[in-house]
C-alpha positions in Angstrom: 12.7 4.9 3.6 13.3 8.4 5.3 11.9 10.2 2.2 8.4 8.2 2.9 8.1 9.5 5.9 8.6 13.2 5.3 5.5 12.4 2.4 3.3 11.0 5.1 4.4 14.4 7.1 3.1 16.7 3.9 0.2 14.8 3.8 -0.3 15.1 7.4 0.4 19.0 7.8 -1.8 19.9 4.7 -4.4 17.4 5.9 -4.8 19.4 9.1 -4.3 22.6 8.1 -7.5 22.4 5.4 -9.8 19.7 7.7 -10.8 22.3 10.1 -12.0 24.9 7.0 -13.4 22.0 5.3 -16.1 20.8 8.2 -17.1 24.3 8.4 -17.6 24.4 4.9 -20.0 21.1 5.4 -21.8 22.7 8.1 -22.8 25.9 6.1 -24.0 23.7 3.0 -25.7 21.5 5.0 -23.7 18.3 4.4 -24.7 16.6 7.7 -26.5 13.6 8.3 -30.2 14.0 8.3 -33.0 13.6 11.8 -34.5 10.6 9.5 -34.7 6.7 9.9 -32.5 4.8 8.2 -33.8 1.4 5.7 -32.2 -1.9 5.4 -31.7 -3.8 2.3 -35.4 -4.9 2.3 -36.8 -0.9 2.1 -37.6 -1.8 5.6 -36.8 1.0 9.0 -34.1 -0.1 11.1 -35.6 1.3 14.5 -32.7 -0.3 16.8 -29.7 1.4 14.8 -31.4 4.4 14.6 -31.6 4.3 18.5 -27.8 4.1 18.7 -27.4 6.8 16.4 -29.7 9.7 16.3 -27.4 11.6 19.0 -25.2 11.7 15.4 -27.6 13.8 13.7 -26.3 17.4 12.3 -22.8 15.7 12.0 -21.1 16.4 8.4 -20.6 13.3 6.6 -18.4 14.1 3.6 -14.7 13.7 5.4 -14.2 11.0 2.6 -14.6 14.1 0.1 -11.5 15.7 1.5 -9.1 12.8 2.1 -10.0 11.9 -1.5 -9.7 15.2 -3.0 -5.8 15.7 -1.2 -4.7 12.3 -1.2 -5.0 12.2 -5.0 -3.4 15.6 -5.9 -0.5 15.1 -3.3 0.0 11.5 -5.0 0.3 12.7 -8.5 2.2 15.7 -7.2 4.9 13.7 -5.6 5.0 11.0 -8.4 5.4 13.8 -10.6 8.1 14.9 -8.1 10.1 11.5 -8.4 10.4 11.6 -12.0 11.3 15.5 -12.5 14.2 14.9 -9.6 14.7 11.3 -11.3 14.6 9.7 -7.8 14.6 5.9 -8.1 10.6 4.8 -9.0 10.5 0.9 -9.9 7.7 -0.7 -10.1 6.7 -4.1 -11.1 4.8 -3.6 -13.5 5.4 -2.6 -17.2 4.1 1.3 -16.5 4.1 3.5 -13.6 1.8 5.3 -15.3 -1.0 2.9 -15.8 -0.1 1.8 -12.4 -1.3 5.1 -10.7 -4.3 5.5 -13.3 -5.9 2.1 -11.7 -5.2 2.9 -8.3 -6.3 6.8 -8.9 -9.6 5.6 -11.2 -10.5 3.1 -8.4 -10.6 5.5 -5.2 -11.9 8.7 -7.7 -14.7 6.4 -9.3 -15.8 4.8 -6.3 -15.9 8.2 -4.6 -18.0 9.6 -6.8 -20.8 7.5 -6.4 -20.4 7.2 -3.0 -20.5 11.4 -3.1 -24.0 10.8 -5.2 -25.3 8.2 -2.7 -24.6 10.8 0.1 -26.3 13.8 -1.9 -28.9 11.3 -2.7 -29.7 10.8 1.7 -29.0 14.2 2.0 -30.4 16.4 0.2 -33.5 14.3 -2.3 -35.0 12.3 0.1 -38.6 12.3 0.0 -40.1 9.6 2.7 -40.9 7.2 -0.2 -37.2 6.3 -1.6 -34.8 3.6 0.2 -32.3 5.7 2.0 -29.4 6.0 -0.8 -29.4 4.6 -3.8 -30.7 1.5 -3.9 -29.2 -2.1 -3.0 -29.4 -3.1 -6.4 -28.8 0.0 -8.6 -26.0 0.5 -6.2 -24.4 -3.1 -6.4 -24.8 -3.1 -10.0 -22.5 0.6 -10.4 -20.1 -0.8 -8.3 -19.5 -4.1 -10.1 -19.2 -2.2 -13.4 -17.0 0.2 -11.8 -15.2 -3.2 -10.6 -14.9 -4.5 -13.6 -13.7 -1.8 -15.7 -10.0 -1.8 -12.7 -10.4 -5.8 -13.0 -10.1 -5.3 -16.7 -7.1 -2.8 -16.8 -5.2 -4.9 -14.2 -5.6 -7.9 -16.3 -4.7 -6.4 -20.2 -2.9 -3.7 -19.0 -0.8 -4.9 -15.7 -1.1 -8.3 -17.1 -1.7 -9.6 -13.4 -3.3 -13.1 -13.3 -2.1 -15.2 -10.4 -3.1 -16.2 -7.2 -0.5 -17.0 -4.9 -1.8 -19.4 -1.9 0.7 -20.3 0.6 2.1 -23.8 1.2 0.1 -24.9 -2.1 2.0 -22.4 -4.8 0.7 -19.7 -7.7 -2.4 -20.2 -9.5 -2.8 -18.8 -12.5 -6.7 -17.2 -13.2 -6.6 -16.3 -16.8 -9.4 -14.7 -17.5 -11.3 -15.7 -14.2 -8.8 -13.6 -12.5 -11.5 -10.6 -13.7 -14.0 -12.0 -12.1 -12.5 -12.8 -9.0 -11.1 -9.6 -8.8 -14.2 -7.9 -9.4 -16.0 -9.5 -6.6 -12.7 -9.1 -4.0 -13.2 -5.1 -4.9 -16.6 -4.6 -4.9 -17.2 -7.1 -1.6 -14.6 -4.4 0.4 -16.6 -1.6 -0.7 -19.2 -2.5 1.0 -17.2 -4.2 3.9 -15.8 -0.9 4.8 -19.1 0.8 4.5 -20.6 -1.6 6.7 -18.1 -1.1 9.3 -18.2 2.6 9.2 -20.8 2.8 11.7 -19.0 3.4 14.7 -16.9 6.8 15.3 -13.4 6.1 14.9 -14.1 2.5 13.7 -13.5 2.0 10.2 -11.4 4.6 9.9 -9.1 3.4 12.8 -9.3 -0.3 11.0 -8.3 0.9 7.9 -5.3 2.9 9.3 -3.4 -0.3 10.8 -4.3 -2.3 7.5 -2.6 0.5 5.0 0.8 0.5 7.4 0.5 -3.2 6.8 0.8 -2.9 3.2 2.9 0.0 3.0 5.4 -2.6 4.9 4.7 -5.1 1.8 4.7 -2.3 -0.8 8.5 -0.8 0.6 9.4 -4.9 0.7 8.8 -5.6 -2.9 9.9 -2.2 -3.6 6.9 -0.9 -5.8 7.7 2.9 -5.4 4.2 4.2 -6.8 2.3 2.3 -4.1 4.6 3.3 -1.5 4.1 6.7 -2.2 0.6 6.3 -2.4 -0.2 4.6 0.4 2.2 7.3 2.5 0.3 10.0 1.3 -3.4 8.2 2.2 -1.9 7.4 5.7 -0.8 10.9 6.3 -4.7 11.9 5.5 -6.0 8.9 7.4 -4.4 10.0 10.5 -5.9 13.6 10.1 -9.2 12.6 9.3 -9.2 10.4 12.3 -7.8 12.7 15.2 -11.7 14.3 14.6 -13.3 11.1 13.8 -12.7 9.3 16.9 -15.2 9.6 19.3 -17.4 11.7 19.8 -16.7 12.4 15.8 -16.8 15.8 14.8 -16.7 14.2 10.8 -17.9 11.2 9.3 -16.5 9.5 6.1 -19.5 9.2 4.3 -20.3 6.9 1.9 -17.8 8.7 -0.4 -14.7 7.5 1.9 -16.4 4.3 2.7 -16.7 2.8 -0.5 -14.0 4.5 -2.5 -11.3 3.3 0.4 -12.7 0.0 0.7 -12.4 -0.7 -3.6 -8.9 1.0 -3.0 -7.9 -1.1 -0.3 -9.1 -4.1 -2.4 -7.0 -2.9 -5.2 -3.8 -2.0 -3.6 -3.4 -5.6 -1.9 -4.9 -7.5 -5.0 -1.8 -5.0 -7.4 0.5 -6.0 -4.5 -0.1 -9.6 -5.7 -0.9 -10.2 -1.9 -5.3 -11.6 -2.7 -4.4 -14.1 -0.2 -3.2 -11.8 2.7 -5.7 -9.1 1.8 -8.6 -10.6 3.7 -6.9 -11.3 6.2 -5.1 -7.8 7.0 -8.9 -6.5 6.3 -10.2 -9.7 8.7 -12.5 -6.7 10.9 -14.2 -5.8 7.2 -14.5 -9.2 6.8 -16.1 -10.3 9.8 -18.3 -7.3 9.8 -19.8 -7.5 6.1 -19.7 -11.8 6.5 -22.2 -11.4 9.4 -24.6 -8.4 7.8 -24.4 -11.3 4.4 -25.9 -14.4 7.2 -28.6 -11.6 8.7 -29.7 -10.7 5.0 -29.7 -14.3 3.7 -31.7 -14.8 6.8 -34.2 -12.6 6.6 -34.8 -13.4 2.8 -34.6 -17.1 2.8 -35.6 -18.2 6.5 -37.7 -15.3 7.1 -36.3 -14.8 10.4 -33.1 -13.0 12.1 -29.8 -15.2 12.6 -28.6 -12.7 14.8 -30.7 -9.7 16.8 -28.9 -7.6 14.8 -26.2 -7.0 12.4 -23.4 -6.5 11.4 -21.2 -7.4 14.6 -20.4 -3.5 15.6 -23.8 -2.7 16.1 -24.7 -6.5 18.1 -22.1 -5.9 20.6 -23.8 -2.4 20.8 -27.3 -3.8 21.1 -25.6 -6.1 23.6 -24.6 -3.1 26.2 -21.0 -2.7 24.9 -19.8 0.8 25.3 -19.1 2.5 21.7 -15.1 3.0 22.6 -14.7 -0.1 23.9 -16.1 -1.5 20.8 -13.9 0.6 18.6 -10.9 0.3 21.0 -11.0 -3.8 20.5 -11.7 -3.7 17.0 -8.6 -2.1 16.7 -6.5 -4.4 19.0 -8.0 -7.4 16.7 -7.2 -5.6 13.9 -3.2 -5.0 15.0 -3.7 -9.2 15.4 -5.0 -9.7 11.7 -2.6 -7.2 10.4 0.4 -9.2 11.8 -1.0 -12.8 10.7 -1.6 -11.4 7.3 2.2 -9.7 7.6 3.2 -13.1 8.3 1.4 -15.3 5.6 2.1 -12.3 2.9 5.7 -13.1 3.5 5.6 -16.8 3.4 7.4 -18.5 0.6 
């Protein structure tokens, strides 16, 4: 146990010591969120979160960039480590190897279009594009991307079961790619969604990967525990200038690539059921941006006065540390009720 602490340490120290460097490195290319309206889903301005957050403007955006970047040397580096030192790695799966390639290819592929979406707002807008990519080009990379880990879980990890407390295991077959694919793509964008507050989805996100690290050390899967100790070590960094006011942004590059990963890690934990429950703040925050946009297509009207529930509590006079600040008391609540049910025999 001691040893994955001194890894979240590492991670930690080398965190620091580059973050600093690194968001002066953003500032002099210019990676900083641009003085320009934002769209919604529809191609249409979204005036009221642009009031609540044009005091952002000049702030880099690509902390995901970093975190990404170390998390996945260091990981390789000390899996590397456990095998030259042949230190104790079981896993529950038939390779290590193919393990850490589905994890790594999840957070590295979904980084790297979130690092194209963010060049995309940065530095090619023109007034006449939707702010990004768009909803649909967007959705449809990310459920390829989804499908290609959903595919290499199922033939390669050979995972197909659903385990639902009190009612038993469930075996998928080959639905388990589907449902897989929508669980990792639908926490993309739930992290994404909820990353609009400084310290917010970060902060979440933080309590939810201690949660699993406690599930990953229980069922003793040593490449996931090392993992998950080194992306906590960088979580903690990136957050100490995240929290408000930020002096870094994730980006969508952190956003969507720790939101798949997330996804990924609880559904290779065999854990699908806990998962949204641990991540119950994504949840909640992408289920209520889902009603407004179903809304506002079908109904032709709002269901809420804004969306997603971050930003309504804003609109409603809520302080943004007090939102953040709660967010993370509830999500210390869901983390322990999802510890509980993950357990459950």
């Amino acid at each position: 146990m001691a040893l994955y602490f001194y890894i979240t340490l590492i991670s930690l120290i080398i965190h620091f010591v580059l973050i600093v460097p690194f968001i002066n490195f953003l500032y002099k290319t210019k990676f900083q969120r641009a003085d320009q309206s934002t769209r919604d889903a529809f191609d249409k301005p979204t005036p009221i979160f642009d009031s609540y957050n044009r005091h952002k403007t000049g702030i880099p955006v690509g902390g995901g960039i970093l975190v990404l970047t170390i998390t996945s040397l260091l990981t390789l580096f000390f899996i590397g480590g456990f095998q030259f030192f042949d230190i104790y790695t079981h896993t529950n799966y038939p390779s290590i190897f193919l393990e850490i390639v589905i994890i790594l290819f999840g957070f590295l592929s979904f980084g790297l279009l979130g690092v194209f979406d963010d060049l995309k707002k940065i530095f090619l807008w023109d007034g006449k594009q939707f702010f990004g990519l768009r909803l649909k080009m967007k959705l449809f990379l990310e459920i390829i991307l989804a499908l290609i880990i959903s595919s290499a879980m199922f033939f390669g990890l050979h995972i197909s079961i659903v385990y639902v407390p009190f009612f038993g295991v469930f075996n998928l077959s080959y639905f388990y790619i589907i449902f897989s694919t929508f669980v990792i793509a639908a926490f993309a964008n739930a992290v994404n969604i909820t990353d609009g507050l400084d310290g917010l989805a970060s902060g979440v996100l933080l309590i939810a990967l201690i949660s699993f690290w406690t599930v990953a050390r229980t069922i003793i899967d040593v490449p996931i525990s090392i993992f998950i100790a080194v992306w906590i070590g960088g979580m903690i960094a990136f957050l100490y200038f995240n929290i408000y006011p930020a002096r870094l942004f994730l980006g969508d590059t952190g956003a969507l690539s720790f939101g798949a990963t997330f996804a990924v890690v609880g559904l290779i934990l065999g854990k699908s059921f806990a998962l949204p429950i641990i991540g119950g703040i994504f949840v909640i925050e992408i289920a209520t941006s889902f009603i407004q946009l179903i809304s506002k297509k079908y109904l032709k009207k709002k269901f809420f006065e804004v969306a997603p529930l971050h930003l309504l509590l804003q609109h409603k006079g809520w302080e943004e540390p007090k939102i953040v600040m709660r967010f993370w008391v509830f999500s210390i609540v869901f983390a322990l009720f999802g510890l509980m049910i993950a357990f459950l025999k």
